[in-house]
Structures are given as structure tokens and as C-alpha cells.
C-alpha positions in Angstrom: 20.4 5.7 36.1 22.7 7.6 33.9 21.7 6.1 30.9 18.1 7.1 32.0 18.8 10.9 32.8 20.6 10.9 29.4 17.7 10.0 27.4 15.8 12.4 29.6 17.6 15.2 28.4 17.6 13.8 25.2 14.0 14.3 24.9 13.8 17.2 26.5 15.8 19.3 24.2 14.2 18.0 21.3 10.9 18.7 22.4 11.7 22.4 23.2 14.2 23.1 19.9 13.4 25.6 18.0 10.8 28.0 20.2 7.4 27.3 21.0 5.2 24.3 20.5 3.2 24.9 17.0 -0.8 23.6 17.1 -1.6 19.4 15.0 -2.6 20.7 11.6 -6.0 19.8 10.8 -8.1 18.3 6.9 -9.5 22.1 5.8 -13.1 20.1 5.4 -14.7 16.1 5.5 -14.0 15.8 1.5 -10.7 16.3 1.6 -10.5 14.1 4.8 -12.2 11.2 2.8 -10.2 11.8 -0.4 -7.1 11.7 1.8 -7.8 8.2 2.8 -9.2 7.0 -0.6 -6.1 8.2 -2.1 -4.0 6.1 0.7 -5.8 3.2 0.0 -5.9 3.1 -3.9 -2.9 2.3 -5.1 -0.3 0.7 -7.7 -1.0 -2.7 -6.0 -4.7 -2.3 -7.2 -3.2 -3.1 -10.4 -0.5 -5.3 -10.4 -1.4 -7.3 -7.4 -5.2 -7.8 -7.4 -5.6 -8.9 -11.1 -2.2 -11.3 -10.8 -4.3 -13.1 -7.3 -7.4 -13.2 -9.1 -6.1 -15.1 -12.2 -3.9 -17.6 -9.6 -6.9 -18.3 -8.0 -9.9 -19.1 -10.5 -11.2 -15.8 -11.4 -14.7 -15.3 -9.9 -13.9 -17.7 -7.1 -11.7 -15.6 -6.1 -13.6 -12.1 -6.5 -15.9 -13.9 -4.2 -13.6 -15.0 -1.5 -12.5 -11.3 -1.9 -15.6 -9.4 -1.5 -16.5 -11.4 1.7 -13.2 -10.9 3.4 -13.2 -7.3 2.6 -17.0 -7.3 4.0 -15.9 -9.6 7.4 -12.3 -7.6 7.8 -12.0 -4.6 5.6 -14.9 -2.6 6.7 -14.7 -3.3 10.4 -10.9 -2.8 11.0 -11.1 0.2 8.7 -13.6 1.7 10.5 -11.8 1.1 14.0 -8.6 2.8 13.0 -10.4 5.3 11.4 -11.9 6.7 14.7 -9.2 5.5 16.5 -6.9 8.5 14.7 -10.1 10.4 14.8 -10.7 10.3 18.4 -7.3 10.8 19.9 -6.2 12.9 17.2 -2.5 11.4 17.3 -0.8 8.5 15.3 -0.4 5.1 16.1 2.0 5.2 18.4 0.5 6.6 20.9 -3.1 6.0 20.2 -2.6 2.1 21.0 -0.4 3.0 24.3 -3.6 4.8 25.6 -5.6 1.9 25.3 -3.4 -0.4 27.0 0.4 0.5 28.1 1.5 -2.7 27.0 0.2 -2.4 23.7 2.6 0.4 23.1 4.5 -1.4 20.8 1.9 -2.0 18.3 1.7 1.0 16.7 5.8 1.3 16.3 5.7 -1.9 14.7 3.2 -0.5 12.1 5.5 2.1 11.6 8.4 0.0 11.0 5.8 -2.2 8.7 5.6 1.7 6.5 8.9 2.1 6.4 9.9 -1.0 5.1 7.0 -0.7 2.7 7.9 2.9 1.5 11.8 1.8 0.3 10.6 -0.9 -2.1 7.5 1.0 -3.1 9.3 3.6 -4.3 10.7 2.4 -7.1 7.6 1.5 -8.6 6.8 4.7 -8.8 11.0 5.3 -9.8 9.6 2.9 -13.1 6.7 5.1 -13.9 8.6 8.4 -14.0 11.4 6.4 -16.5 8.3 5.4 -18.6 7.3 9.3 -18.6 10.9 10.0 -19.5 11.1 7.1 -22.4 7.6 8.3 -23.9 9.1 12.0 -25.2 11.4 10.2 -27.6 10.6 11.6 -30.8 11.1 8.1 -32.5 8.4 6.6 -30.6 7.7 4.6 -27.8 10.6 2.1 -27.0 8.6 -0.3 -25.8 6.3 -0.5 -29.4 9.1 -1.8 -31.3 12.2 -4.7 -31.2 14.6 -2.2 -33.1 16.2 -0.7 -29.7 19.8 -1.7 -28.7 18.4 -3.9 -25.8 16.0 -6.2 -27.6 16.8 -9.9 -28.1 16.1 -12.1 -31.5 13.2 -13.5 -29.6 10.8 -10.0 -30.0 7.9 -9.6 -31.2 5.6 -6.4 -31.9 2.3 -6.2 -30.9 -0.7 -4.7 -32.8 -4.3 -3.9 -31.5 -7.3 -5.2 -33.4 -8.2 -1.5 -33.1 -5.2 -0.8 -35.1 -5.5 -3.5 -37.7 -5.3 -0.9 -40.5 -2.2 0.6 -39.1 0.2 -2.0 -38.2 1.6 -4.9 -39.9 -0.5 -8.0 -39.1 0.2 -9.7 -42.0 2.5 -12.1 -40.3 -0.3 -14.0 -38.9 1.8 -17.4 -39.8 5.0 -16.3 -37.1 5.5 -18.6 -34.7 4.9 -16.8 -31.1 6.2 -19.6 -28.9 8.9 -18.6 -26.6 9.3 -14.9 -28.0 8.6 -11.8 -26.1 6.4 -9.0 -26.6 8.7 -5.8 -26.9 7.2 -4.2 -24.0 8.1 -6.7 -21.5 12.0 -6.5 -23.3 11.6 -2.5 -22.4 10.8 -3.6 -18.9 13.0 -6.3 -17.7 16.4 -4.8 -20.4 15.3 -1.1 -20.7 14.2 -0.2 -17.9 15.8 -3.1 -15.0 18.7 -4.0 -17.3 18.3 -6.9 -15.9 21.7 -9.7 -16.5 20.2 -12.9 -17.0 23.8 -13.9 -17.3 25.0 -13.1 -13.7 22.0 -13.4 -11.0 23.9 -14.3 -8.2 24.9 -10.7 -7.7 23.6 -7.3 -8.1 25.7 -5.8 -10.6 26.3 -2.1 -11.1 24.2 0.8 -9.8 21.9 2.1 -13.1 22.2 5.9 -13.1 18.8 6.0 -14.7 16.7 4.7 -12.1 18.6 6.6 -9.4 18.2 9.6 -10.4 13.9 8.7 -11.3 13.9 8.1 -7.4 15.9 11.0 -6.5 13.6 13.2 -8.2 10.7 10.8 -6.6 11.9 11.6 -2.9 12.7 15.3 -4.0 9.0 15.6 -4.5 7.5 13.3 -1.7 9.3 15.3 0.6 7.9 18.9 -0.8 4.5 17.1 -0.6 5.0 15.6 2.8 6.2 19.1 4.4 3.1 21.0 3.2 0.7 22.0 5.6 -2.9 20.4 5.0 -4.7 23.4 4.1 -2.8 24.0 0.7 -3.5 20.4 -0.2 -7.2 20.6 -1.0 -7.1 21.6 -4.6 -3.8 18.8 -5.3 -6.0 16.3 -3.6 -9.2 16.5 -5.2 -7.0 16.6 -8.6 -4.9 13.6 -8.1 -7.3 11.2 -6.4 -9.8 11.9 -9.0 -8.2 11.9 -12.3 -7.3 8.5 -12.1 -10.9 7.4 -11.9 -11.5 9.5 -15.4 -9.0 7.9 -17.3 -9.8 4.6 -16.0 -13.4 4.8 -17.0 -12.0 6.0 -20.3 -9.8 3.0 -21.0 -12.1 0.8 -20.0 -15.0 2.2 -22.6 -12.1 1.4 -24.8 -10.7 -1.7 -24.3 -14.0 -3.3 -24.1 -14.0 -3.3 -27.7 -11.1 -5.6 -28.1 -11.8 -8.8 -29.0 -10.7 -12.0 -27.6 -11.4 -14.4 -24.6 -9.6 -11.9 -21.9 -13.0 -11.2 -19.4 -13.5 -15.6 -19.7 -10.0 -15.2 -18.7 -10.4 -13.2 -15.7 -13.3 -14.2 -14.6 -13.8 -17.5 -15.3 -16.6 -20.0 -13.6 -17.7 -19.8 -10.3 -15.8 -22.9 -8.2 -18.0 -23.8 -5.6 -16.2 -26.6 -4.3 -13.0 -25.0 -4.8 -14.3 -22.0 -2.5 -15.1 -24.3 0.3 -11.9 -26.6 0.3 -9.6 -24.3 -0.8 -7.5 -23.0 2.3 -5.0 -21.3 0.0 -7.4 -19.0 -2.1 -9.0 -17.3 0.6 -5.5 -16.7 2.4 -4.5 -15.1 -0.7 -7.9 -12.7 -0.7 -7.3 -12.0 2.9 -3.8 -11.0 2.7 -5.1 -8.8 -1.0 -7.6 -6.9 1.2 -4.8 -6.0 3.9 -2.7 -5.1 1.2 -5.1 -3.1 -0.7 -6.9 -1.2 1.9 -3.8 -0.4 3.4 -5.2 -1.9 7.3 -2.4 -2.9 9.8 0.0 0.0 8.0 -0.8 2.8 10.7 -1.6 5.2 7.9 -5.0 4.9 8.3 -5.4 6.2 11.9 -2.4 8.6 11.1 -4.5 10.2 8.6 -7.6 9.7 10.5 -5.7 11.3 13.5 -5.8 15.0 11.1 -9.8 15.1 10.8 -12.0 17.0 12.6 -13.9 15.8 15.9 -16.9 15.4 13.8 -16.1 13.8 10.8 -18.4 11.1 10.5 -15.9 7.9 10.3 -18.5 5.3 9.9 -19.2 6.6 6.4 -15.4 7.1 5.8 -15.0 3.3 6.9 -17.7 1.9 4.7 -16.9 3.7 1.5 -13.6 4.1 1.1 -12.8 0.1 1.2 -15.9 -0.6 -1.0 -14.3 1.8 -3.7 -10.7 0.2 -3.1 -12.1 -3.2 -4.0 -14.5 -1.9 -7.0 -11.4 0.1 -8.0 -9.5 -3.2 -7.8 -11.7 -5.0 -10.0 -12.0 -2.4 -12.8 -7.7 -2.6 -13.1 -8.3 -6.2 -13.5 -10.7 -6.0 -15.9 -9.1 -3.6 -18.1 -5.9 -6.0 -18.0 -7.3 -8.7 -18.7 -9.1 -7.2 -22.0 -5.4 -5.7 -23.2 -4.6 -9.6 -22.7 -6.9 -11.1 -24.5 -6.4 -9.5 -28.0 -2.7 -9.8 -27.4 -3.1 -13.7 -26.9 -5.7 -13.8 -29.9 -2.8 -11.2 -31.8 -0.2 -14.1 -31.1 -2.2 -16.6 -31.8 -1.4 -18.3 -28.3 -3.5 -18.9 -24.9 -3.4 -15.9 -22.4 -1.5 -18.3 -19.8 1.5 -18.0 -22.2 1.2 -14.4 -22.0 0.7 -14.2 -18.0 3.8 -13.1 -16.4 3.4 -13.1 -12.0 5.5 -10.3 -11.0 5.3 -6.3 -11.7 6.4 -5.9 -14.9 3.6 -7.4 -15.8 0.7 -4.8 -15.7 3.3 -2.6 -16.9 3.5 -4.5 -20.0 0.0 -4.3 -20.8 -1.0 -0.7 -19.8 1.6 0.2 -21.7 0.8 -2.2 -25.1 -2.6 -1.0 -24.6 -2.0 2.8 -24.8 0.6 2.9 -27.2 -2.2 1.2 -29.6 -5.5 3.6 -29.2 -6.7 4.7 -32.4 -7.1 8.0 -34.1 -4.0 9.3 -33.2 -4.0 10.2 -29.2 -1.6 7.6 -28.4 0.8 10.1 -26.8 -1.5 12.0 -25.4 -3.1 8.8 -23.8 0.0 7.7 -22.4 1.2 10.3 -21.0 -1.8 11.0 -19.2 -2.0 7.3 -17.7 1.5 7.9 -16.7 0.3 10.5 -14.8 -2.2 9.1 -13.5 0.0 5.9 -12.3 2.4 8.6 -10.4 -0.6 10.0 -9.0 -1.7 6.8 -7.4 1.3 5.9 -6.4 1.9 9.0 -4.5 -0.8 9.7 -2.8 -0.2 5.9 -1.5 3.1 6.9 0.0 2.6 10.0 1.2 0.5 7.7 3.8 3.4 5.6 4.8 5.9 9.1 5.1 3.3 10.7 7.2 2.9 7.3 9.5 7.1 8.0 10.1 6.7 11.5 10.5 3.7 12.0 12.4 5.2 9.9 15.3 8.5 12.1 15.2 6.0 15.4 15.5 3.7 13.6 17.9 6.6 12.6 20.5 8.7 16.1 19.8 6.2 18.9 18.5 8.6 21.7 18.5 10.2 19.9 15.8 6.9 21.0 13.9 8.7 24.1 13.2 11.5 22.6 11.0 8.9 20.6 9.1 10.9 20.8 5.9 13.8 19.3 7.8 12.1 16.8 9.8 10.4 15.2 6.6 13.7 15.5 4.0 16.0 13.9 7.1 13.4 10.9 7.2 12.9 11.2 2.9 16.4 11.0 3.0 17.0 7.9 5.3 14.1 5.8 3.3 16.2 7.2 -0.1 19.4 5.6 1.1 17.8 2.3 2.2 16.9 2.0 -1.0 19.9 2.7 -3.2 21.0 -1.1 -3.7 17.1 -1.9 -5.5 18.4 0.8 -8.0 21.4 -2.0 -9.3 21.4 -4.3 -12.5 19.4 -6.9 -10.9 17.8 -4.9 -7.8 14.6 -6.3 -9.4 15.1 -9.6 -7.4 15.9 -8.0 -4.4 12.6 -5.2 -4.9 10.6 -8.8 -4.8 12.8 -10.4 -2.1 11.6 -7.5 0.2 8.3 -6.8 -1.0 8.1 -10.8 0.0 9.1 -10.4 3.7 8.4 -7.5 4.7 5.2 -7.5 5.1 3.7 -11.2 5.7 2.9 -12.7 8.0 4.1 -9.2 10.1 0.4 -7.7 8.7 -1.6 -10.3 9.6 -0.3 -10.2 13.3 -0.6 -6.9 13.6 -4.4 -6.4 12.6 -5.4 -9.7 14.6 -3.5 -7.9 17.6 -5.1 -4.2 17.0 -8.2 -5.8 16.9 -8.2 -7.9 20.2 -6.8 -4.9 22.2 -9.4 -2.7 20.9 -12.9 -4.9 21.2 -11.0 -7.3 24.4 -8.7 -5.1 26.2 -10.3 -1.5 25.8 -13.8 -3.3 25.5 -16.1 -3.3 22.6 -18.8 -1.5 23.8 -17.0 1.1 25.4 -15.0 1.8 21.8 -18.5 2.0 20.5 -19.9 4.3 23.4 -17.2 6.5 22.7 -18.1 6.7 18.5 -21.5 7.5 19.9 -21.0 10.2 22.4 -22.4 13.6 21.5 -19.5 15.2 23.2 -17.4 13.6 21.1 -17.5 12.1 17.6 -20.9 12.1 17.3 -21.1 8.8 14.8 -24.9 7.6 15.1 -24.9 4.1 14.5 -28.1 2.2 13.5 -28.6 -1.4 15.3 -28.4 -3.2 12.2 -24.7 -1.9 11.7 -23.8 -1.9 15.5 -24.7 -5.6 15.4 -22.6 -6.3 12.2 -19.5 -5.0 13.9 -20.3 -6.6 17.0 -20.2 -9.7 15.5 -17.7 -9.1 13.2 -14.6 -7.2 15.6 -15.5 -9.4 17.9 -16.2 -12.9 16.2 -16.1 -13.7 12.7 -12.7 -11.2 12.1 -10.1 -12.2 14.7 -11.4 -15.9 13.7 -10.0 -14.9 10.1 -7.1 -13.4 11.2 -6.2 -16.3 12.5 -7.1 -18.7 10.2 -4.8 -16.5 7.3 -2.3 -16.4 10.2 -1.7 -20.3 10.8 -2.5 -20.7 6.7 0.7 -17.8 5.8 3.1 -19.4 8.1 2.6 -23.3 6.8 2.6 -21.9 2.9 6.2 -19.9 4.0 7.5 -22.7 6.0 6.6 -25.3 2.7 7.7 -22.8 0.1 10.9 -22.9 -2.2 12.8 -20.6 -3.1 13.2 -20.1 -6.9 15.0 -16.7 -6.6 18.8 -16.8 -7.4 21.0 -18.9 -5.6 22.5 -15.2 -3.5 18.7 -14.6 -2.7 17.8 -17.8 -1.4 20.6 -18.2 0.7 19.4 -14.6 2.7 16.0 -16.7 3.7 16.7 -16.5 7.0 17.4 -13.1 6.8 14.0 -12.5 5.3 12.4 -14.6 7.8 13.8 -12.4 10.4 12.3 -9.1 8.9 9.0 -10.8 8.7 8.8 -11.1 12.0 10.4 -7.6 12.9 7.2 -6.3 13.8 6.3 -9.0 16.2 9.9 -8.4 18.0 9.4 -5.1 18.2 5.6 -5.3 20.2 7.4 -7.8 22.3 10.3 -5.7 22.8 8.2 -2.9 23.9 5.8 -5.2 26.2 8.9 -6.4 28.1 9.7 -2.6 28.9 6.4 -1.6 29.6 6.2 -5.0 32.2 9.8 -4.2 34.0 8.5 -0.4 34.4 5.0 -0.6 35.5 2.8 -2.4 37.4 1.2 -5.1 36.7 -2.4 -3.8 37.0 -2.3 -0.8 35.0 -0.3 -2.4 31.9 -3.9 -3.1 30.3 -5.8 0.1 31.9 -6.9 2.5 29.6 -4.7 5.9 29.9 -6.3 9.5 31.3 -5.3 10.7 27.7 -7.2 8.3 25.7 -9.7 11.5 25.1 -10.5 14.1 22.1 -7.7 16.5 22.1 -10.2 19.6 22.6 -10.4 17.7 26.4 -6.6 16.8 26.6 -5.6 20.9 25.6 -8.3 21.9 28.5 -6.6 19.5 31.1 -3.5 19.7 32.9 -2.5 16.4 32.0 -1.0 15.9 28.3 0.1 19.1 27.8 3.2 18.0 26.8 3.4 14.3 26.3 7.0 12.3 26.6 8.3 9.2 25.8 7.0 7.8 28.6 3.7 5.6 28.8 1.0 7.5 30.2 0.6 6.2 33.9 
């Protein structure tokens, strides 16, 4: 009873710090709403995730399996937590306990799923500001040449066929086997100073990348505490601009010679698409990853748009340009690695490298060879371009953290600065150890765990409360009503999410579900020796999210009864109804009775 009244007070003085309650911020207009979410969704994993699956998994067999799970799961779960955040006009915390009290837990445990996310993804973005850093050295690029301090005997330069004039091919006879290309020995010994010599520890702290995500937090945080109104013009600019330069460098690189489109595409696998359980887990768990479904930021963004803002459009779109988005990266890759094979005179699986570094390498290689003298200028601008997208991907996660803090204590809203650089802070400090010698194994340790097969439950369980709990037609009835939202939804589409949300996508789900836990139970580690022995420790983060829901169920189940833990909530209504009422004027920690 103490504990209780403690917490009560607790809460209470949060909620009422600082003065008066200040009004949810809201998108100024629909286009910034819908470039909001495009720029959550596209990010760096668009390219150095999707073009690494695709070549695992036989090219155009692949794209296929792709396409169609981004058709049967993408789309409809987009779409659901886009009007989900639309029509309550809150995050994920408390849009899932209005639907069902004892799904209150689902949304925490897509914030927890962010969070994670955000401390590793990070210092991708820590690597693309130290690539801006290393490309003002007057003596050129350090990753062009094997005459730095860091480079090994076994480097090797390489020079575009659109440069043939210009560099030094006449070595046509050197024997590439086993070398390096010096921008993969900038990567893994410039940049990661990675000590092949001592894995089984993580060395000392590298000032360098420290201070690249200090600055990186420094200017999250400034972007995070803005208000949404002075974001339309940085929005517009930064989602974009990526898509010019990209169409650019592809123009470009499809001049290069070599076999690199065979490469990625490849021949259509028929039989292979039918028996192989493995590809299609790895396109299933690609479109989770790429969308950015199951994280929360979707409905947390959703949760700032207008009534009205139609979110069927939003829902089709924006995962249709993720994927084509997707396959452009890959493409453009996969070109860059085609002349560098032919360059070397080797096949491009020699080349292929399976981790980060990797599209690094060639975007990078690429840029640092364009003709006629814009090098620089080109690769400073795709540097750019790469913070961009990796920014506006993040600022999804930070807003899932910090839109449940100013959804459960709005007064805090007044000390937004403070609110958004304690949690910037927090997520900084988690992340201080992936900043050591070798951090790099521990960056892929997390990026492992943390997020499969956690995802997968996730979605599968956001989708079953929604169309089974809360009741499909109903979710649709509300999309519909002209009091509300507003969506008009032809038959043909209102059968293809009906069979979809309610069929053919939990089916998936758990198909990938029972297929990601049999791979991870029959996978071995080939990490070093300190990383394998912290499996169970990773085993125990993937499943964080799924203690968490249960954690929260159990509470829910002691403190209410039993009937009303899967009845919808009074507040699961627009927030123009909940201001008018005399319910939900000031929401607690509490589950709505």
C-alpha cells in the first residue's frame, strides 16, 4: 500500500512540474506527414542490409520472395499502425492499452525494441560523420590509397574503368588473391582500428569515434526537441536529396562494365522459391527491418498527423518506395562491384564481404573514382546524403522513447530540451563500449539480438489484438467514419486487407516465427571466443520484448478483472472527442478501466 501511494505521488508531481499542461504538437500539413514516415522508413539498412540478403539468397529469387511479403505484410501492418497513431493521436503505449488492457505491454516492448535499436544504430551514422571528417584531407582520400600508416602489405588500389586514363592499371598481371582493397583497410584499421591480434577483448576506447557520436547525439537531440512546425523546410530537404543523388549515381555506375547486375540478380529459382524455408524468412525479417513495422515509430509518428490525413495512401506508398528504394541501393552496389571484380581480375564472391563495412567500401570506391574531376564534390554530398538517411531513421526511434515520456507526463512538454537530451544522453552512454578497438563485434553481437525473433512476435501479436481482440471490422468501421478519419476504402482493397490482417499475415508471421527460432537454436557462433560465450546473454535480450508484454499482462490480470482485460477502453477515440469529454483529461499510469 505504501509502495503504491509512493508511485502515486510520483506521478503526480511529474505530470504537474513545470506549470500547465502544453497542447500534442501536430505535422504543419499531409506532405510533411508522409515525408516524415518515408524518411523513418528509408534508411542505412536499405543499403547494407537489403543488397547483402539479396546476394545470400539467389538474387531475383529473392527480390521475389521480397516483393510478395512486403505485399502480404508490409502494406497491411503499415497501414494498421498508421491509423492506429492517427486515430488515437498518442504513441504506442497507450494506443495498444486502449484496445485491450492486457495488451498494454505491447507497445513498451516496442519501445524497448527502439531503444535498443537506436544505441547500435548510432554509430553507423558515428562512421559516416568520420568519413566526412577523413574526406577534407588535403592529400586525398585515405581510403584511395595503401600509403597510410594503417594499411597492411596485402593492399591493393582500385581504379574505375571510368578512370582508366587516370590511374595506374597497368599492373593487370598482380596477383589479387587474398589482398584487400584499401577502402575496406580504411574501414576495418582506419576507422574501427580493429586488433585482429586480440579479439577476445575490447581494447581501448578510440577517441575518434567518440567524439563522431557525441556530436551525433548533440544534434539528434536539437532535432528531436524542435517543435514540428519548424521541421517542414529540413524535412522536405533531407528526405529528398537522397533520392537525387541516388538517381545520379546510378545514371553513372550503369556505365561500368562487368558482370555486377548478373551478380545481383541472377536467374529466377523456381524450385528454390518453393522449398526454400530459409530465403523467404530472410525477406520477411528484410521487410520488418526495412519498413521499420513492429518498432512503434510508425504509429508514434502517425500519432502527430491530422484527423484527416488519409493513411491508406500513406500505408500503400511509403512501403512501396522503401522496397524500390531498396532495390535501387542494391543495384548501384552491385555495379561498383562488378568493375572492381573485373579490375582485379577475380569473381565478385571474392570481393563480397557480409557485414557493414561492406557497402561502405563500395560507395566509397565508387565516388572517389567519378570522372571529370567532381570526386570531392561527389563524396561529400553522398556523405551527406548517408547522414541524412540515417537521421531521419532515428529520429523515429528517439521520438518512440520520448513520445511515451510526454504522453504519460505532459507537463514535461515544457522542458522538451531537457526531456529529449536526459533520454539522448542515456542511449549515448549505452553506447560508449561499441566506440572501443574492437566494438565492431559487439555493434554486430547486438544488432544480432536485439531485434529477432523480438520483431517478429511483436507484429504477429499487434496484429491479432487489432483484427481478433479489437475486431477487424470495427478497426475498419472506425478508418471509415466520417466523424473521424474519413479513409474511403474501395471493396477491392477492403477485401485485400481482410484477407491479408486477418489470414495470409499472421500465417507468415508465424511461419518466420517457428523458421527464426530453429535457424538461432542450430546456429554457431563464429564471433570471438568472449562473444560467444555472452550467447545466453543475447538470447535473453531477444526475448526482452516478449518478457516485458508478459510482465505487463500479469499486472494488468492481478489488477483487473477478468472481463474487461480484452474490452476496448472509453479513450480509444480521436483526441478532438477525448479533449470534449470528461474522461482523459489527464491520463495516468494507470490502464484505462
Amino acid at each position: 500500500m505504501m509502495i503504491r501511494q509512493l508511485k502515486h505521488r510520483l506521478y503526480g508531481w511529474l505530470r504537474n512540474i513545470g506549470g500547465p499542461l502544453s497542447d500534442r504538437d501536430t505535422w504543419p500539413n499531409g506532405r510533411i506527414a508522409f515525408l516524415s514516415l518515408l524518411g523513418y522508413s528509408v534508411g542505412l539498412g536499405n543499403l547494407t542490409s537489403f543488397p547483402v540478403r539479396c546476394h545470400r539468397n539467389g538474387g531475383a529469387t529473392f527480390l521475389l520472395a521480397y516483393f510478395v511479403m512486403l505485399l502480404l505484410i508490409g502494406i497491411p501492418v503499415y497501414f494498421v499502425e498508421i491509423s492506429l497513431g492517427q486515430y488515437v493521436s498518442q504513441g504506442p503505449t497507450y494506443v495498444f492499452t486502449h484496445i485491450a488492457p492486457i495488451a498494454r505491454g505491447l507497445g513498451w516492448g516496442m519501445l524497448w525494441l527502439s531503444f535498443l535499436t537506436s544505441i547500435y544504430y548510432t554509430l553507423m551514422i558515428a562512421w559516416v560523420l568520420y568519413y566526412l571528417y577523413s574526406a577534407t584531407n588535403l592529400q586525398g582520400f585515405p581510403w584511395d590509397h595503401c600509403t597510410n600508416e594503417f594499411n597492411t602489405p596485402d593492399c591493393y588500389e582500385y581504379c574505375s574503368h571510368l578512370l582508366r586514363d587516370a590511374c595506374d592499371i597497368s599492373s593487370k598481371s598482380t596477383d589479387y588473391t587474398n589482398k584487400t582493397v584499401a577502402s575496406m583497410e580504411f574501414f576495418r584499421y582506419g576507422l574501427l582500428n580493429v586488433d585482429d591480434s586480440s579479439k577476445d577483448k575490447l581494447g581501448s576506447l578510440q577517441p575518434h569515434l567518440l567524439i563522431c557520436m557525441a556530436i551525433t547525439w548533440i544534434f539528434l537531440a536539437l532535432c528531436s526537441s524542435a517543435r514540428l512546425k519548424h521541421k517542414e523546410r529540413i524535412l522536405t530537404f533531407i528526405v529528398i536529396f537522397p533520392y537525387l543523388v541516388f538517381g545520379i549515381m546510378l545514371l553513372v555506375v550503369l556505365q561500368l562494365p562487368g558482370n555486377g547486375i548478373e551478380a545481383y540478380l541472377g536467374k529466377l529459382d523456381i524450385e528454390r522459391l518453393l522449398s526454400d524455408y530459409k530465403l523467404w524468412e530472410s525477406a520477411g525479417i528484410q521487410v520488418l527491418y526495412s519498413t521499420g513495422i513492429g518498432f512503434g515509430g510508425i504509429t508514434t509518428i502517425a500519432s502527430y498527423n491530422t484527423l484527416k490525413q488519409n493513411a491508406l495512401r500513406d500505408g500503400v506508398l511509403v512501403p512501396m518506395l522503401d522496397g524500390a528504394t531498396s532495390f535501387i541501393g542494391g543495384l548501384i552496389i552491385f555495379c561498383v562491384l562488378g568493375d572492381m571484380a573485373r579490375t582485379a581480375g577475380v569473381e565478385i564472391d571474392e570481393l563480397f564481404e557480409a557485414d557493414h563495412g561492406f557497402a561502405f567500401m563500395i560507395f566509397t570506391s565508387a565516388l572517389s573514382r567519378m570522372p571529370c574531376g567532381w570526386n570531392v564534390i561527389w563524396t561529400v554530398l553522398f556523405l551527406i546524403m548517408l547522414l541524412m538517411v540515417g537521421c531521419s531513421s532515428i529520429l523515429g526511434f528517439i521520438a518512440t522513447c520520448t513520445t511515451a515520456i510526454f504522453d504519460h507526463f505532459k507537463a514535461l512538454r515544457r522542458h522538451k530540451l531537457a526531456t529529449v537530451g536526459v533520454i539522448c544522453l542515456i542511449i549515448f552512454i549505452s553506447g560508449i563500449p561499441l566506440c572501443t578497438q574492437n566494438g565492431f563485434y559487439l555493434f554486430e553481437f547486438l544488432k544480432k539480438y536485439s531485434t529477432d525473433p523480438s520483431i517478429l512476435i511483436l507484429v504477429l501479436l499487434e496484429v491479432v489484438i487489432v483484427c481478433y481482440c479489437y475486431g477487424f471490422n470495427r478497426f475498419i468501421k472506425d478508418v471509415e467514419d466520417k466523424n473521424g478519419m474519413g479513409v474511403w476504402i474501395s471493396r477491392p482493397m477492403k477485401f485485400f486487407l481482410y484477407a491479408t490482417l486477418c489470414c495470409l499475415t499472421p500465417l507468415l508471421l508465424v511461419f518466420l516465427l517457428v523458421v527464426s527460432i530453429f535457424m538461432e537454436a542450430s546456429r554457431t557462433c563464429s564471433e570471438p571466443s568472449w562473444i560467444c560465450d555472452y550467447q545466453i546473454i543475447g538470447r535473453i535480450i531477444s526475448y526482452s520484448s516478449l518478457f516485458i508484454i508478459i510482465s505487463f499482462g500479469l499486472y494488468v490480470t492481478l489488477h483487473k478483472k477478468v472481463g474487461s482485460i480484452w474490452k476496448r477502453s472509453s479513450q480509444f477515440i480521436p483526441e478532438v472527442l477525448r479533449r470534449d469529454s470528461t474522461v482523459g483529461t489527464n491520463f495516468s499510469m494507470e490502464s484505462p478501466s
